[in-house]
ZADO-1210 file (C-alpha; in nm, 4 decimals, padded with zeros to 6 digits):
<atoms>
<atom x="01.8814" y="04.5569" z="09.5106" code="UNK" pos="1"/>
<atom x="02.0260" y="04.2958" z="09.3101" code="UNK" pos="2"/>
<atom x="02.3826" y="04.2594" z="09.0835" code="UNK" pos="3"/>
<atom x="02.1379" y="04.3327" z="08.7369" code="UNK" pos="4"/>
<atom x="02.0357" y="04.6538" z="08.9022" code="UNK" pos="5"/>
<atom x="02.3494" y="04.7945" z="08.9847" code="UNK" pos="6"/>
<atom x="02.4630" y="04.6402" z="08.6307" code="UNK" pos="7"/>
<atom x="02.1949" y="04.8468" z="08.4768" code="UNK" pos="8"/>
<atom x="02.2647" y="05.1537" z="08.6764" code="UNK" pos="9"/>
<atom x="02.6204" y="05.1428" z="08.5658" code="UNK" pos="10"/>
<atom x="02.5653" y="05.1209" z="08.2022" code="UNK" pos="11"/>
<atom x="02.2897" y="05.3815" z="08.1960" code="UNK" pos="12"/>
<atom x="02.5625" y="05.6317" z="08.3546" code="UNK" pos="13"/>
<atom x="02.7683" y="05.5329" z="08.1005" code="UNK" pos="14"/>
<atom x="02.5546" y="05.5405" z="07.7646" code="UNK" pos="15"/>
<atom x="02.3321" y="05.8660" z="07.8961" code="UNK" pos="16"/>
<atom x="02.0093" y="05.6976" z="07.7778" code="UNK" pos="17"/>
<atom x="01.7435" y="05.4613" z="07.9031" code="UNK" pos="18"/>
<atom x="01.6453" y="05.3548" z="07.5789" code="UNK" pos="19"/>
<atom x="02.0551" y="05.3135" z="07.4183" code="UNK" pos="20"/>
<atom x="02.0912" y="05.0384" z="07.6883" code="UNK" pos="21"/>
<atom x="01.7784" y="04.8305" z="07.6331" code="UNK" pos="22"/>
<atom x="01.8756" y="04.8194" z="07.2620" code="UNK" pos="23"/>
<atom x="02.2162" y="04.6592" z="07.3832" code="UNK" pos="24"/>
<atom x="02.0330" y="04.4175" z="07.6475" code="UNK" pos="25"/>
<atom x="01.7516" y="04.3571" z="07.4258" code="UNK" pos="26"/>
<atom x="01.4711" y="04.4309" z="07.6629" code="UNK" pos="27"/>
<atom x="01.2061" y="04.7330" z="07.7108" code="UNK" pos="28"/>
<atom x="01.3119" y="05.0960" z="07.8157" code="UNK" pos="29"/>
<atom x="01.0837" y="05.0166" z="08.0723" code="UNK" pos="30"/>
<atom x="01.2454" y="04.7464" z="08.2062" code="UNK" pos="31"/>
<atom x="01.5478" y="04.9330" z="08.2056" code="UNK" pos="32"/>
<atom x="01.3608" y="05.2122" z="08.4123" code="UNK" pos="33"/>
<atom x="01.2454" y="04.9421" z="08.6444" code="UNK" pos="34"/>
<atom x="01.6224" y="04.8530" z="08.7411" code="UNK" pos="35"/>
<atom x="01.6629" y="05.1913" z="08.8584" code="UNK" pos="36"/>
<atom x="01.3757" y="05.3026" z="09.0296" code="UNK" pos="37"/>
<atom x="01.4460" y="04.9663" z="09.2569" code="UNK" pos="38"/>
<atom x="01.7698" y="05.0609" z="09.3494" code="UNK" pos="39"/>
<atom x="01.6202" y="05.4501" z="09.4472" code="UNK" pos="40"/>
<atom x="01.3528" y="05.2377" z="09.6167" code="UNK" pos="41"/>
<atom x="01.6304" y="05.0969" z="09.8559" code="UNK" pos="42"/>
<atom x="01.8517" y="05.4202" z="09.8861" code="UNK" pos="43"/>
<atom x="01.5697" y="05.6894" z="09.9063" code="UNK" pos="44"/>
<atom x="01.6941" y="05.9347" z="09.6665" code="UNK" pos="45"/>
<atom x="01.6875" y="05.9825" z="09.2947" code="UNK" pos="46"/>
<atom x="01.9844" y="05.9047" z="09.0819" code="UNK" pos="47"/>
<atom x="01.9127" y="05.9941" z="08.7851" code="UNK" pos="48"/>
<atom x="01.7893" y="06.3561" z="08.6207" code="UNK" pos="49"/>
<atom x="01.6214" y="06.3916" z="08.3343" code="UNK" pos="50"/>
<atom x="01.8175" y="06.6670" z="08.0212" code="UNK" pos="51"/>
<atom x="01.7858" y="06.7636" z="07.6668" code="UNK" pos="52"/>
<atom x="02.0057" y="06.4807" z="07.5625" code="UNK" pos="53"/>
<atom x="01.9675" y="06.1683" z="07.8056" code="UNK" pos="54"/>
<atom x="02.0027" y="06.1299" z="08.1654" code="UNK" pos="55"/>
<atom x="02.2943" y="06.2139" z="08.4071" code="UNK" pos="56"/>
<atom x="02.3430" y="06.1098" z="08.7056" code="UNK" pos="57"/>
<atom x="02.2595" y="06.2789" z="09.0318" code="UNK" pos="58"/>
<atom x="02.4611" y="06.3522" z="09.3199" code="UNK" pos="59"/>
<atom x="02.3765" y="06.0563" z="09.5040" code="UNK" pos="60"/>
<atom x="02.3769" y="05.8586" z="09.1674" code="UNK" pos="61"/>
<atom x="02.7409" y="05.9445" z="09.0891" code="UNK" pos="62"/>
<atom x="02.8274" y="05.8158" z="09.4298" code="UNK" pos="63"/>
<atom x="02.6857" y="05.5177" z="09.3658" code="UNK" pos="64"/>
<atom x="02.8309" y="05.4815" z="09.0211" code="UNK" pos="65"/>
<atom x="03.1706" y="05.5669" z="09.1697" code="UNK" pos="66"/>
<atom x="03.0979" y="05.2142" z="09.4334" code="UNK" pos="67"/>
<atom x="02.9679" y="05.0245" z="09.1739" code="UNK" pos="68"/>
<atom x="03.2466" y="05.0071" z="08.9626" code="UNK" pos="69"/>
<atom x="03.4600" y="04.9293" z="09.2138" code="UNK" pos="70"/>
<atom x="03.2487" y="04.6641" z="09.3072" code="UNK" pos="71"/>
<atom x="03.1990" y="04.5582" z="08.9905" code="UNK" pos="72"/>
<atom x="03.5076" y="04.4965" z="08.8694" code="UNK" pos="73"/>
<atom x="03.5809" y="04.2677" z="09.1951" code="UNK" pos="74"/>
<atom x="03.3440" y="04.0764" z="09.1407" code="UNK" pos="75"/>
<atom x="03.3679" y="04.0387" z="08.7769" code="UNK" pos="76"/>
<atom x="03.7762" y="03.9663" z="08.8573" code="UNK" pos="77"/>
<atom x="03.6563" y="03.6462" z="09.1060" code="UNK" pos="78"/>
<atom x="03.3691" y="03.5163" z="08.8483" code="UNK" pos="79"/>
<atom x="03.6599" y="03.5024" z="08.6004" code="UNK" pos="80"/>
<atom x="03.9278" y="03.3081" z="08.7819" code="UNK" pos="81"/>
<atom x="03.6451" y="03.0535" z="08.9299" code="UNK" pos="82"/>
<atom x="03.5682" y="03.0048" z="08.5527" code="UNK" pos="83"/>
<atom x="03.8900" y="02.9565" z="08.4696" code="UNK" pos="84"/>
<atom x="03.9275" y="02.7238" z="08.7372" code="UNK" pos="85"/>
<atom x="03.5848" y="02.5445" z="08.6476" code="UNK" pos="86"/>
<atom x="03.7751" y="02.5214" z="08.2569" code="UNK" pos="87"/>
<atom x="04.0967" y="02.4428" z="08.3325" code="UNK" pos="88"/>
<atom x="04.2960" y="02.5614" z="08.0791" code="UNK" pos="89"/>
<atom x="04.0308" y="02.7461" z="07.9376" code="UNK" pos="90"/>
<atom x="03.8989" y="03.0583" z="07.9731" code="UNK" pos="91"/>
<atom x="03.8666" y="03.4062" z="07.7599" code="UNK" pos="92"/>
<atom x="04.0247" y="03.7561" z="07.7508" code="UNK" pos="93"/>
<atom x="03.8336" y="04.0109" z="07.6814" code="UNK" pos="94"/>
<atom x="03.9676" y="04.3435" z="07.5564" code="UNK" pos="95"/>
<atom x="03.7936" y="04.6351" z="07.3921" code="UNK" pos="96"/>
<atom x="03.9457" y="04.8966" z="07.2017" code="UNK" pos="97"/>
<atom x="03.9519" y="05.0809" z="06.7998" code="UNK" pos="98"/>
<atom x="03.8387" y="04.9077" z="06.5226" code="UNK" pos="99"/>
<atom x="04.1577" y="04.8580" z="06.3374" code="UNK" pos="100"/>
<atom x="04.3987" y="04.8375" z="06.6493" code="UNK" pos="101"/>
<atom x="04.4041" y="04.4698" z="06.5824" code="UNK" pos="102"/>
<atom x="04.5108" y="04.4703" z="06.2378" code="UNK" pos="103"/>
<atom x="04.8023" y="04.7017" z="06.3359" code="UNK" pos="104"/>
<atom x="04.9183" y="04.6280" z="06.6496" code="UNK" pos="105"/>
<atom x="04.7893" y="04.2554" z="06.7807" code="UNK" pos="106"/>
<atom x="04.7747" y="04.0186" z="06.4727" code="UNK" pos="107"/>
<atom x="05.0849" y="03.8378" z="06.5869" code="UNK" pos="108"/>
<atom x="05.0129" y="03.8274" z="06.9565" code="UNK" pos="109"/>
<atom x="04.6993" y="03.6917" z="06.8098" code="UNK" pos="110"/>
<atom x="04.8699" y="03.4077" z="06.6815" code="UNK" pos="111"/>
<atom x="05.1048" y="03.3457" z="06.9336" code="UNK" pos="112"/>
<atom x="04.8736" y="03.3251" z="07.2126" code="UNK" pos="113"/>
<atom x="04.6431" y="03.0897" z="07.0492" code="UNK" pos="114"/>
<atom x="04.9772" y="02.8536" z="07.0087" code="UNK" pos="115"/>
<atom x="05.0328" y="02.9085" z="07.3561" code="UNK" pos="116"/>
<atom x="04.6612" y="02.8572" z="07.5017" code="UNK" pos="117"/>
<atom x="04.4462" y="02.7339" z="07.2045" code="UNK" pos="118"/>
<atom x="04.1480" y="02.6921" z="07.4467" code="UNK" pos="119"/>
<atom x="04.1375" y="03.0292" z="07.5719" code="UNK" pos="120"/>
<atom x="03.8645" y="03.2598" z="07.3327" code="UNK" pos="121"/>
<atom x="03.9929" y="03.6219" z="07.3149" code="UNK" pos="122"/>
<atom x="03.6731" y="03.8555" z="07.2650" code="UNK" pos="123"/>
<atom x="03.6955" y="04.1902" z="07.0961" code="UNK" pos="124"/>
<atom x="03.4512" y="04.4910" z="07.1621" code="UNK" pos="125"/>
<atom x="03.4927" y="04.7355" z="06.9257" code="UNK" pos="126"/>
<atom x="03.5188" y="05.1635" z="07.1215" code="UNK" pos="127"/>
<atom x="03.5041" y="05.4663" z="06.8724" code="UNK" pos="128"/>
<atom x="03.7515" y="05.6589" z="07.1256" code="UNK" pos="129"/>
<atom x="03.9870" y="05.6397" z="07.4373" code="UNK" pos="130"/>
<atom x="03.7191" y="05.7631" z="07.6431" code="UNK" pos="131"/>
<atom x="03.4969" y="05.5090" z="07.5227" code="UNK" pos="132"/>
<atom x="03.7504" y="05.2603" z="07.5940" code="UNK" pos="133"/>
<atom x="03.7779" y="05.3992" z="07.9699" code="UNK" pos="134"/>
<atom x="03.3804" y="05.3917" z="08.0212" code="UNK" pos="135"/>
<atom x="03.3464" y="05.0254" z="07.8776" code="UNK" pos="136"/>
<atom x="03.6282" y="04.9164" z="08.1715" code="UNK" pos="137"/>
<atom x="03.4706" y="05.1251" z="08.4088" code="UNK" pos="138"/>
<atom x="03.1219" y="04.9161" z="08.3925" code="UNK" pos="139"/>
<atom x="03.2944" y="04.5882" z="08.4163" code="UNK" pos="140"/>
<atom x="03.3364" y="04.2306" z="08.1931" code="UNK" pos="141"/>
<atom x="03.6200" y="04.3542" z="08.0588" code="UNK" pos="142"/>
<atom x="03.9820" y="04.2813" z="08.1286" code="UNK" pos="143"/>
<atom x="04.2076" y="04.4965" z="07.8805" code="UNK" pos="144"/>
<atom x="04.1653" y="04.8456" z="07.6498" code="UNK" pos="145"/>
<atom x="04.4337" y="04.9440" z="07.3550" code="UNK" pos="146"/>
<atom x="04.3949" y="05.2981" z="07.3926" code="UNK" pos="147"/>
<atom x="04.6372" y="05.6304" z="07.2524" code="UNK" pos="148"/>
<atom x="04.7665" y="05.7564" z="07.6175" code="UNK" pos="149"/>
<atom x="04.6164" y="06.0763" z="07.7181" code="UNK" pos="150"/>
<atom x="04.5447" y="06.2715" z="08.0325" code="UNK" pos="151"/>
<atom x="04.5057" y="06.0191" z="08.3251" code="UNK" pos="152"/>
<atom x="04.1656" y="05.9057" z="08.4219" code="UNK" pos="153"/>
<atom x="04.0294" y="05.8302" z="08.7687" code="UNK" pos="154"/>
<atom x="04.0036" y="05.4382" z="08.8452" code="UNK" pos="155"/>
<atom x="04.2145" y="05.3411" z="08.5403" code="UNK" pos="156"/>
<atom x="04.5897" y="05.2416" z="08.4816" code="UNK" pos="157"/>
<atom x="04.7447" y="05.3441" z="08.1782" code="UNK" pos="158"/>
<atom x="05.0277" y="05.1634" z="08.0880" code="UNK" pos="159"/>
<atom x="05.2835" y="05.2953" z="07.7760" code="UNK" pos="160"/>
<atom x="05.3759" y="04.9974" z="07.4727" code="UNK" pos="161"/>
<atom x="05.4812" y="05.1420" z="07.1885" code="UNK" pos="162"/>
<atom x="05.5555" y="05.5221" z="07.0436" code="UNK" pos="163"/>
<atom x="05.4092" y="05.6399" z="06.7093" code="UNK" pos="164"/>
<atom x="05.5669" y="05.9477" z="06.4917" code="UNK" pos="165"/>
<atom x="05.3650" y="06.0575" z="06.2900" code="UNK" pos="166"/>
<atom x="05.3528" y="06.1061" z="05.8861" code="UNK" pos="167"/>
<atom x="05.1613" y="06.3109" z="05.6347" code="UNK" pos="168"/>
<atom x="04.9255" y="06.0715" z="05.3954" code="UNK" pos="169"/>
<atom x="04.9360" y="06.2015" z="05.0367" code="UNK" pos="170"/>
<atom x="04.8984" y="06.0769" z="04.6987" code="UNK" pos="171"/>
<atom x="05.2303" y="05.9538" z="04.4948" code="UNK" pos="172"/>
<atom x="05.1407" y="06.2604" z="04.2493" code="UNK" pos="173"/>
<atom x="05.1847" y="06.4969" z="04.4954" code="UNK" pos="174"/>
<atom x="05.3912" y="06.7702" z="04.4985" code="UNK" pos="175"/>
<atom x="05.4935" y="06.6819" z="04.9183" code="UNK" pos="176"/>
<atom x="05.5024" y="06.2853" z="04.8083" code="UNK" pos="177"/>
<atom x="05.8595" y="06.3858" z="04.6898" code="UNK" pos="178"/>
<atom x="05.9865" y="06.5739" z="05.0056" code="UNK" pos="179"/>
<atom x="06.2059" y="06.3420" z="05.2986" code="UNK" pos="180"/>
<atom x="06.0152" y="06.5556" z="05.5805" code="UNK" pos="181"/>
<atom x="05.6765" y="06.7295" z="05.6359" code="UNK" pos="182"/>
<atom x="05.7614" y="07.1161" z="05.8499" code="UNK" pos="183"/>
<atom x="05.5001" y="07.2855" z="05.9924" code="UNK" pos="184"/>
<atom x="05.4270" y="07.5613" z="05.7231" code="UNK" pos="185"/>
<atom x="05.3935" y="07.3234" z="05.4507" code="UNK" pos="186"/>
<atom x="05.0773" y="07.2342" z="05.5941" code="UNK" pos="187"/>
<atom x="04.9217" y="07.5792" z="05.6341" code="UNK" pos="188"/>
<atom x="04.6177" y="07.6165" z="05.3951" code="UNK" pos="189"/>
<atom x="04.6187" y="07.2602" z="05.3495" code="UNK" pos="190"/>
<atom x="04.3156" y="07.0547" z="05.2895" code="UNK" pos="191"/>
<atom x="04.3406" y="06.7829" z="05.5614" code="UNK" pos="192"/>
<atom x="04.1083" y="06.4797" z="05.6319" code="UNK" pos="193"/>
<atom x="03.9896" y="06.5302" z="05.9837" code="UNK" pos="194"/>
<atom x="04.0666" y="06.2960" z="06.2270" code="UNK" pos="195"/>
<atom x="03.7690" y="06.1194" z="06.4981" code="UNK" pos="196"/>
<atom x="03.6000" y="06.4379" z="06.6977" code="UNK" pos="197"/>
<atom x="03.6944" y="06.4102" z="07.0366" code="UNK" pos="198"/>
<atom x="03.9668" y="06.1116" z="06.9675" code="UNK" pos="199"/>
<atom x="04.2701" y="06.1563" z="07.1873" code="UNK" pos="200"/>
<atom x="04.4966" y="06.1821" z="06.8668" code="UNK" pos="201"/>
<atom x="04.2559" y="06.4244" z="06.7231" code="UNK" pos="202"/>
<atom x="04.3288" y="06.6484" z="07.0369" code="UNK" pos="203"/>
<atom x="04.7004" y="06.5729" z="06.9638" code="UNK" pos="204"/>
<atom x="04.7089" y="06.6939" z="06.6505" code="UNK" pos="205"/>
<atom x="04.4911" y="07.0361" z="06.7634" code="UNK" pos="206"/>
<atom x="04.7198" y="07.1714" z="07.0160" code="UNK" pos="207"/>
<atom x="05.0285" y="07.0923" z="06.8095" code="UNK" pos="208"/>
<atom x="04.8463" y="07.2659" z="06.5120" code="UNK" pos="209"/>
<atom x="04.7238" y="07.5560" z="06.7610" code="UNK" pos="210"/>
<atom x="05.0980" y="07.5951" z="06.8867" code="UNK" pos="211"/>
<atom x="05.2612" y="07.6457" z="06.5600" code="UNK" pos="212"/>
<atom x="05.0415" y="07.8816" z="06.4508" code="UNK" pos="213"/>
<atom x="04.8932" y="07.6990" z="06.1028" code="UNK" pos="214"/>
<atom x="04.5501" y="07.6599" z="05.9810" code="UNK" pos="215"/>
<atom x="04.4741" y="07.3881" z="05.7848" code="UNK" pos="216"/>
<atom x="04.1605" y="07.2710" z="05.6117" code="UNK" pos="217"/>
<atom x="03.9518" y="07.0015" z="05.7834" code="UNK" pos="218"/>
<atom x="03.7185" y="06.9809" z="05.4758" code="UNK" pos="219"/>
<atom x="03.6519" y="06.5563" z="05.5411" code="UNK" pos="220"/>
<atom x="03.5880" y="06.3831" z="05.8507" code="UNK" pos="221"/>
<atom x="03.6342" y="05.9743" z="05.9151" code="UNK" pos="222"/>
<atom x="03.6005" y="05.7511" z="06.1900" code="UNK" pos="223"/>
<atom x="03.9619" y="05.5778" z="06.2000" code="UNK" pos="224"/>
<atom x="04.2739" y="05.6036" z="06.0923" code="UNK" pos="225"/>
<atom x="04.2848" y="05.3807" z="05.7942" code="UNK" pos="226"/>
<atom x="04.0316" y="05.5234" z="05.6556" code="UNK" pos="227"/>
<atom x="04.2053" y="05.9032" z="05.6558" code="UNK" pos="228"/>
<atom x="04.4760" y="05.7292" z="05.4706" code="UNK" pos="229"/>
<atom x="04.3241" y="05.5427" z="05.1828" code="UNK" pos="230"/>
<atom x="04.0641" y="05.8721" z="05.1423" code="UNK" pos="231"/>
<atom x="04.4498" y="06.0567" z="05.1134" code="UNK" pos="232"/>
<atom x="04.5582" y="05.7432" z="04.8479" code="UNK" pos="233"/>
<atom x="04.2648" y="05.8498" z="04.6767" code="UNK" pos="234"/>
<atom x="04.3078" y="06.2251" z="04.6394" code="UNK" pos="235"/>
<atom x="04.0890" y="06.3086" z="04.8545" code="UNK" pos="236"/>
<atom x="04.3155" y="06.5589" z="05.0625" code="UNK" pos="237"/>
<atom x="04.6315" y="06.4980" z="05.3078" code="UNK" pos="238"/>
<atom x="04.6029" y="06.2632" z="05.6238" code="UNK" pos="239"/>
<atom x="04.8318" y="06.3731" z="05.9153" code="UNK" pos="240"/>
<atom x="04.8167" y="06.0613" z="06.0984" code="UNK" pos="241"/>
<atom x="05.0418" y="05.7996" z="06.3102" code="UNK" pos="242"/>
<atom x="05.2835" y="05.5676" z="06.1368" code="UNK" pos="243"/>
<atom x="05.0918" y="05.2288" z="06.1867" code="UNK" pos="244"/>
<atom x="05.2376" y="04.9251" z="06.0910" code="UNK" pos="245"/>
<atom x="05.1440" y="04.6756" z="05.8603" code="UNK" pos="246"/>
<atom x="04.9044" y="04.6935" z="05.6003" code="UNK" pos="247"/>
<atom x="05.0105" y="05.0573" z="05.4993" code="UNK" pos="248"/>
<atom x="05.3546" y="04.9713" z="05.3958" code="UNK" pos="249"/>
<atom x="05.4480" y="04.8174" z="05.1146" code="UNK" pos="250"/>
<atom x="05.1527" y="04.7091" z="04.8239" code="UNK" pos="251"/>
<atom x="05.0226" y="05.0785" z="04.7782" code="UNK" pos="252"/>
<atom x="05.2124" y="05.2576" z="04.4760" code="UNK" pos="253"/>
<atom x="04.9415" y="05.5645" z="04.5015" code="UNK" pos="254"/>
<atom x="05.0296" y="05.6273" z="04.8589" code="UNK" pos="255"/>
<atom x="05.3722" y="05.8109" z="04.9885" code="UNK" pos="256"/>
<atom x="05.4092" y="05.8666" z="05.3720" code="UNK" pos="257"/>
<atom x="05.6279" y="06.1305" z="05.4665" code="UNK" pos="258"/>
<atom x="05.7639" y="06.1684" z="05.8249" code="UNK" pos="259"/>
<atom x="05.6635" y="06.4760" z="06.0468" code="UNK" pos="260"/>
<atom x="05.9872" y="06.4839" z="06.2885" code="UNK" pos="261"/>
<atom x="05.8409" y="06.8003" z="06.4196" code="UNK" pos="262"/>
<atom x="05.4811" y="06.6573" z="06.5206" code="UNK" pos="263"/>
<atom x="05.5416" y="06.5260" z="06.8754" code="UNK" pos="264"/>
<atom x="05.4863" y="06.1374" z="06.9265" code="UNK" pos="265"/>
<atom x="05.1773" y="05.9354" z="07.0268" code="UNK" pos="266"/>
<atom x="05.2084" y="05.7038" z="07.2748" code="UNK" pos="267"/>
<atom x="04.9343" y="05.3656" z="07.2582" code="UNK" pos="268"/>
<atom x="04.9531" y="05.0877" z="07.5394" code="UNK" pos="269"/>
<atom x="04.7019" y="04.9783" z="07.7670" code="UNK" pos="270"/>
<atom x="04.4770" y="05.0794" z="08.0343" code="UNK" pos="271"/>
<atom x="04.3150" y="04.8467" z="08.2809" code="UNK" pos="272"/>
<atom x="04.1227" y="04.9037" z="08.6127" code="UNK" pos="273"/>
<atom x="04.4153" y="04.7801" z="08.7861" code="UNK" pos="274"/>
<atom x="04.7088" y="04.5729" z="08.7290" code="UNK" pos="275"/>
<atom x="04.7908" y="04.3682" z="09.0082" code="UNK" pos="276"/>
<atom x="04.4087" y="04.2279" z="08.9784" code="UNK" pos="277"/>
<atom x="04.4625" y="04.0788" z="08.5960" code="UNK" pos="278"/>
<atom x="04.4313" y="03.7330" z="08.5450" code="UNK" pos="279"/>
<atom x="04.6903" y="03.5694" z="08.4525" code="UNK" pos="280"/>
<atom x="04.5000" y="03.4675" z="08.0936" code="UNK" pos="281"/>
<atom x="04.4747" y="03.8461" z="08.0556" code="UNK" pos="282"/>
<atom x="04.8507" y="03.9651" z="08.1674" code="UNK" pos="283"/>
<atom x="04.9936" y="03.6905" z="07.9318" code="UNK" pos="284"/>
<atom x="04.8190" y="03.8632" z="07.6093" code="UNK" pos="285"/>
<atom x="04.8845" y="04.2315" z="07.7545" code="UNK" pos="286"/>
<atom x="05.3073" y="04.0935" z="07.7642" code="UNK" pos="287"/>
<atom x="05.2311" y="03.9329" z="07.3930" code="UNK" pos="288"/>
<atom x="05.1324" y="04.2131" z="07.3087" code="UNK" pos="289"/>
<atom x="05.4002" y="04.4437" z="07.4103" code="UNK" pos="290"/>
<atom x="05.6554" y="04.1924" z="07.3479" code="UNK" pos="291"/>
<atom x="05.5453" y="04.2018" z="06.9284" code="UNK" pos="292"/>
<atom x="05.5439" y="04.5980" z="06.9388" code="UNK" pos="293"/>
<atom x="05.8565" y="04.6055" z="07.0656" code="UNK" pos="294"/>
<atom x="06.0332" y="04.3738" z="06.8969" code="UNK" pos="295"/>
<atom x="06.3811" y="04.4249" z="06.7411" code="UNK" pos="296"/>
<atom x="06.2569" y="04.4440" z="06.3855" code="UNK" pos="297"/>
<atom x="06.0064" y="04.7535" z="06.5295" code="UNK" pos="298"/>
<atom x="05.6633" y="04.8001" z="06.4450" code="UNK" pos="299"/>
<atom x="05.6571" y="04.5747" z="06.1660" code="UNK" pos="300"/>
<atom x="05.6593" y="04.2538" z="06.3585" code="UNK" pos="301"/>
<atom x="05.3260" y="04.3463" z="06.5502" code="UNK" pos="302"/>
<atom x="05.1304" y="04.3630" z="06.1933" code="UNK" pos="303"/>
</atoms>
């Protein structure tokens, strides 16, 4: 068996499909199939099964996918500090997570850590979801994942940064745009715009809603936040979202956020396979990071 087989392996446990991970390698499902059936070759067992949907691993094949990762992201952790060695003060960080977390929340670690190490390349890999976040570390080449805090996962370390109250998105015409604070019933029959299916913050805001005994409207879906707030700026229902920073502050006289005190917290951060193996490249934009969010002037300064 070779490294590319077990890399294959990995991401095939992780996508479900044969033919979703040779479109993102660029080769033949068949060559795809080819990695595996070597590796069940050398073991003598099958690790894969065949359902409606995809494939799954077996019992033997999550076993292996469990030693694998581990593996993986050993190896991938040496390859990048001989290659930062090979650079000198080069190098790149590579961190996957939503697709407007760096607009909110990294735009002036951004900047400050390519004043501090302007050869150093940070790469970006864009995750629909905490749990796609958590799979994309689990195969390996990545170093960091901005993620909403949820339930702890096996093999990862989830590390807090920042809190995030939440506020209800409505039009300045509105007759909530005028109220200081958002309670529970006033969103009961509400039209909302749904937040991502199966999105930590999503689950969030279901038990909360659940708990206090209201039924809303979930009449429009999106993928992200931002775009359940300017579909909210535009009338097209209310957003219950997090307070992000930035963008969504001043420069929108359509758009009123109102605070939800009663609407536990989020908490976003990072998660990593495991701390005390970051390289040093990596750890310095995970404390930029943190250091902008929690800055004295608050949220503002990480926009």
């Amino acid at each position: 068996m070779t490294l590319d087989d077990l890399r294959v392996f990995a991401a095939v446990c992780q996508a479900g499909s044969l033919s979703a991970v040779a479109r993102d390698l660029s080769c033949t499902q068949s060559a795809v199939s080819q990695h595996v059936k070597r590796l069940e070759r050398e073991i003598g067992l099958s690790l894969l099964e065949r359902h409606s949907r995809g494939v799954a691993p077996t019992q033997a094949g999550h076993l292996l996918r469990a030693a694998v990762t581990d593996g993986l992201s050993g190896i991938d952790h040496a390859l990048r500090q001989i290659e930062e060695l090979v650079r000198g003060d080069g190098g790149s960080v590579r961190i996957t997570t939503g697709a407007t977390t760096v607009r909110h929340f990294m735009s002036a670690a951004v900047v400050d850590f390519r004043q501090r190490f302007p050869r150093v390349s940070l790469e970006f890999q864009t995750e629909n979801s905490s749990r796609g976040c958590f799979d994309a570390l689990a195969v390996g080449g990545l170093d960091l994942a901005w993620i909403t805090l949820g339930t702890p996962v096996r093999g990862i370390e989830q590390r807090p940064v920042v809190e995030l109250p939440w506020v209800l998105a409505v039009r300045a015409d509105d007759p909530l745009a005028t109220r200081t604070r958002i309670e529970p019933d006033d969103l009961e029959g509400a039209r909302l715009i749904g937040l991502p299916e199966g999105s930590t913050s999503r689950s969030h805001l279901d038990a909360w809603l659940t708990a206090s005994g209201i039924r809303p409207v979930f009449d429009t879906g999106v993928a992200d936040w931002d775009t359940a707030i300017l579909l909210a700026e535009l009338g097209l229902g209310h957003a219950v979202v997090p307070a992000l920073p930035g963008r969504w502050g001043g420069g929108h006289p359509d758009l009123r956020l109102v605070p939800i005190p009663a609407l536990p917290v989020l908490t976003a951060g990072w998660a990593v396979r495991r701390w005390d193996s970051l390289s040093p490249l990596a750890r310095a934009f995970a404390d930029a990071v943190a250091h902008h969010c929690t800055a004295p002037d608050g949220r503002g300064s990480a926009s």
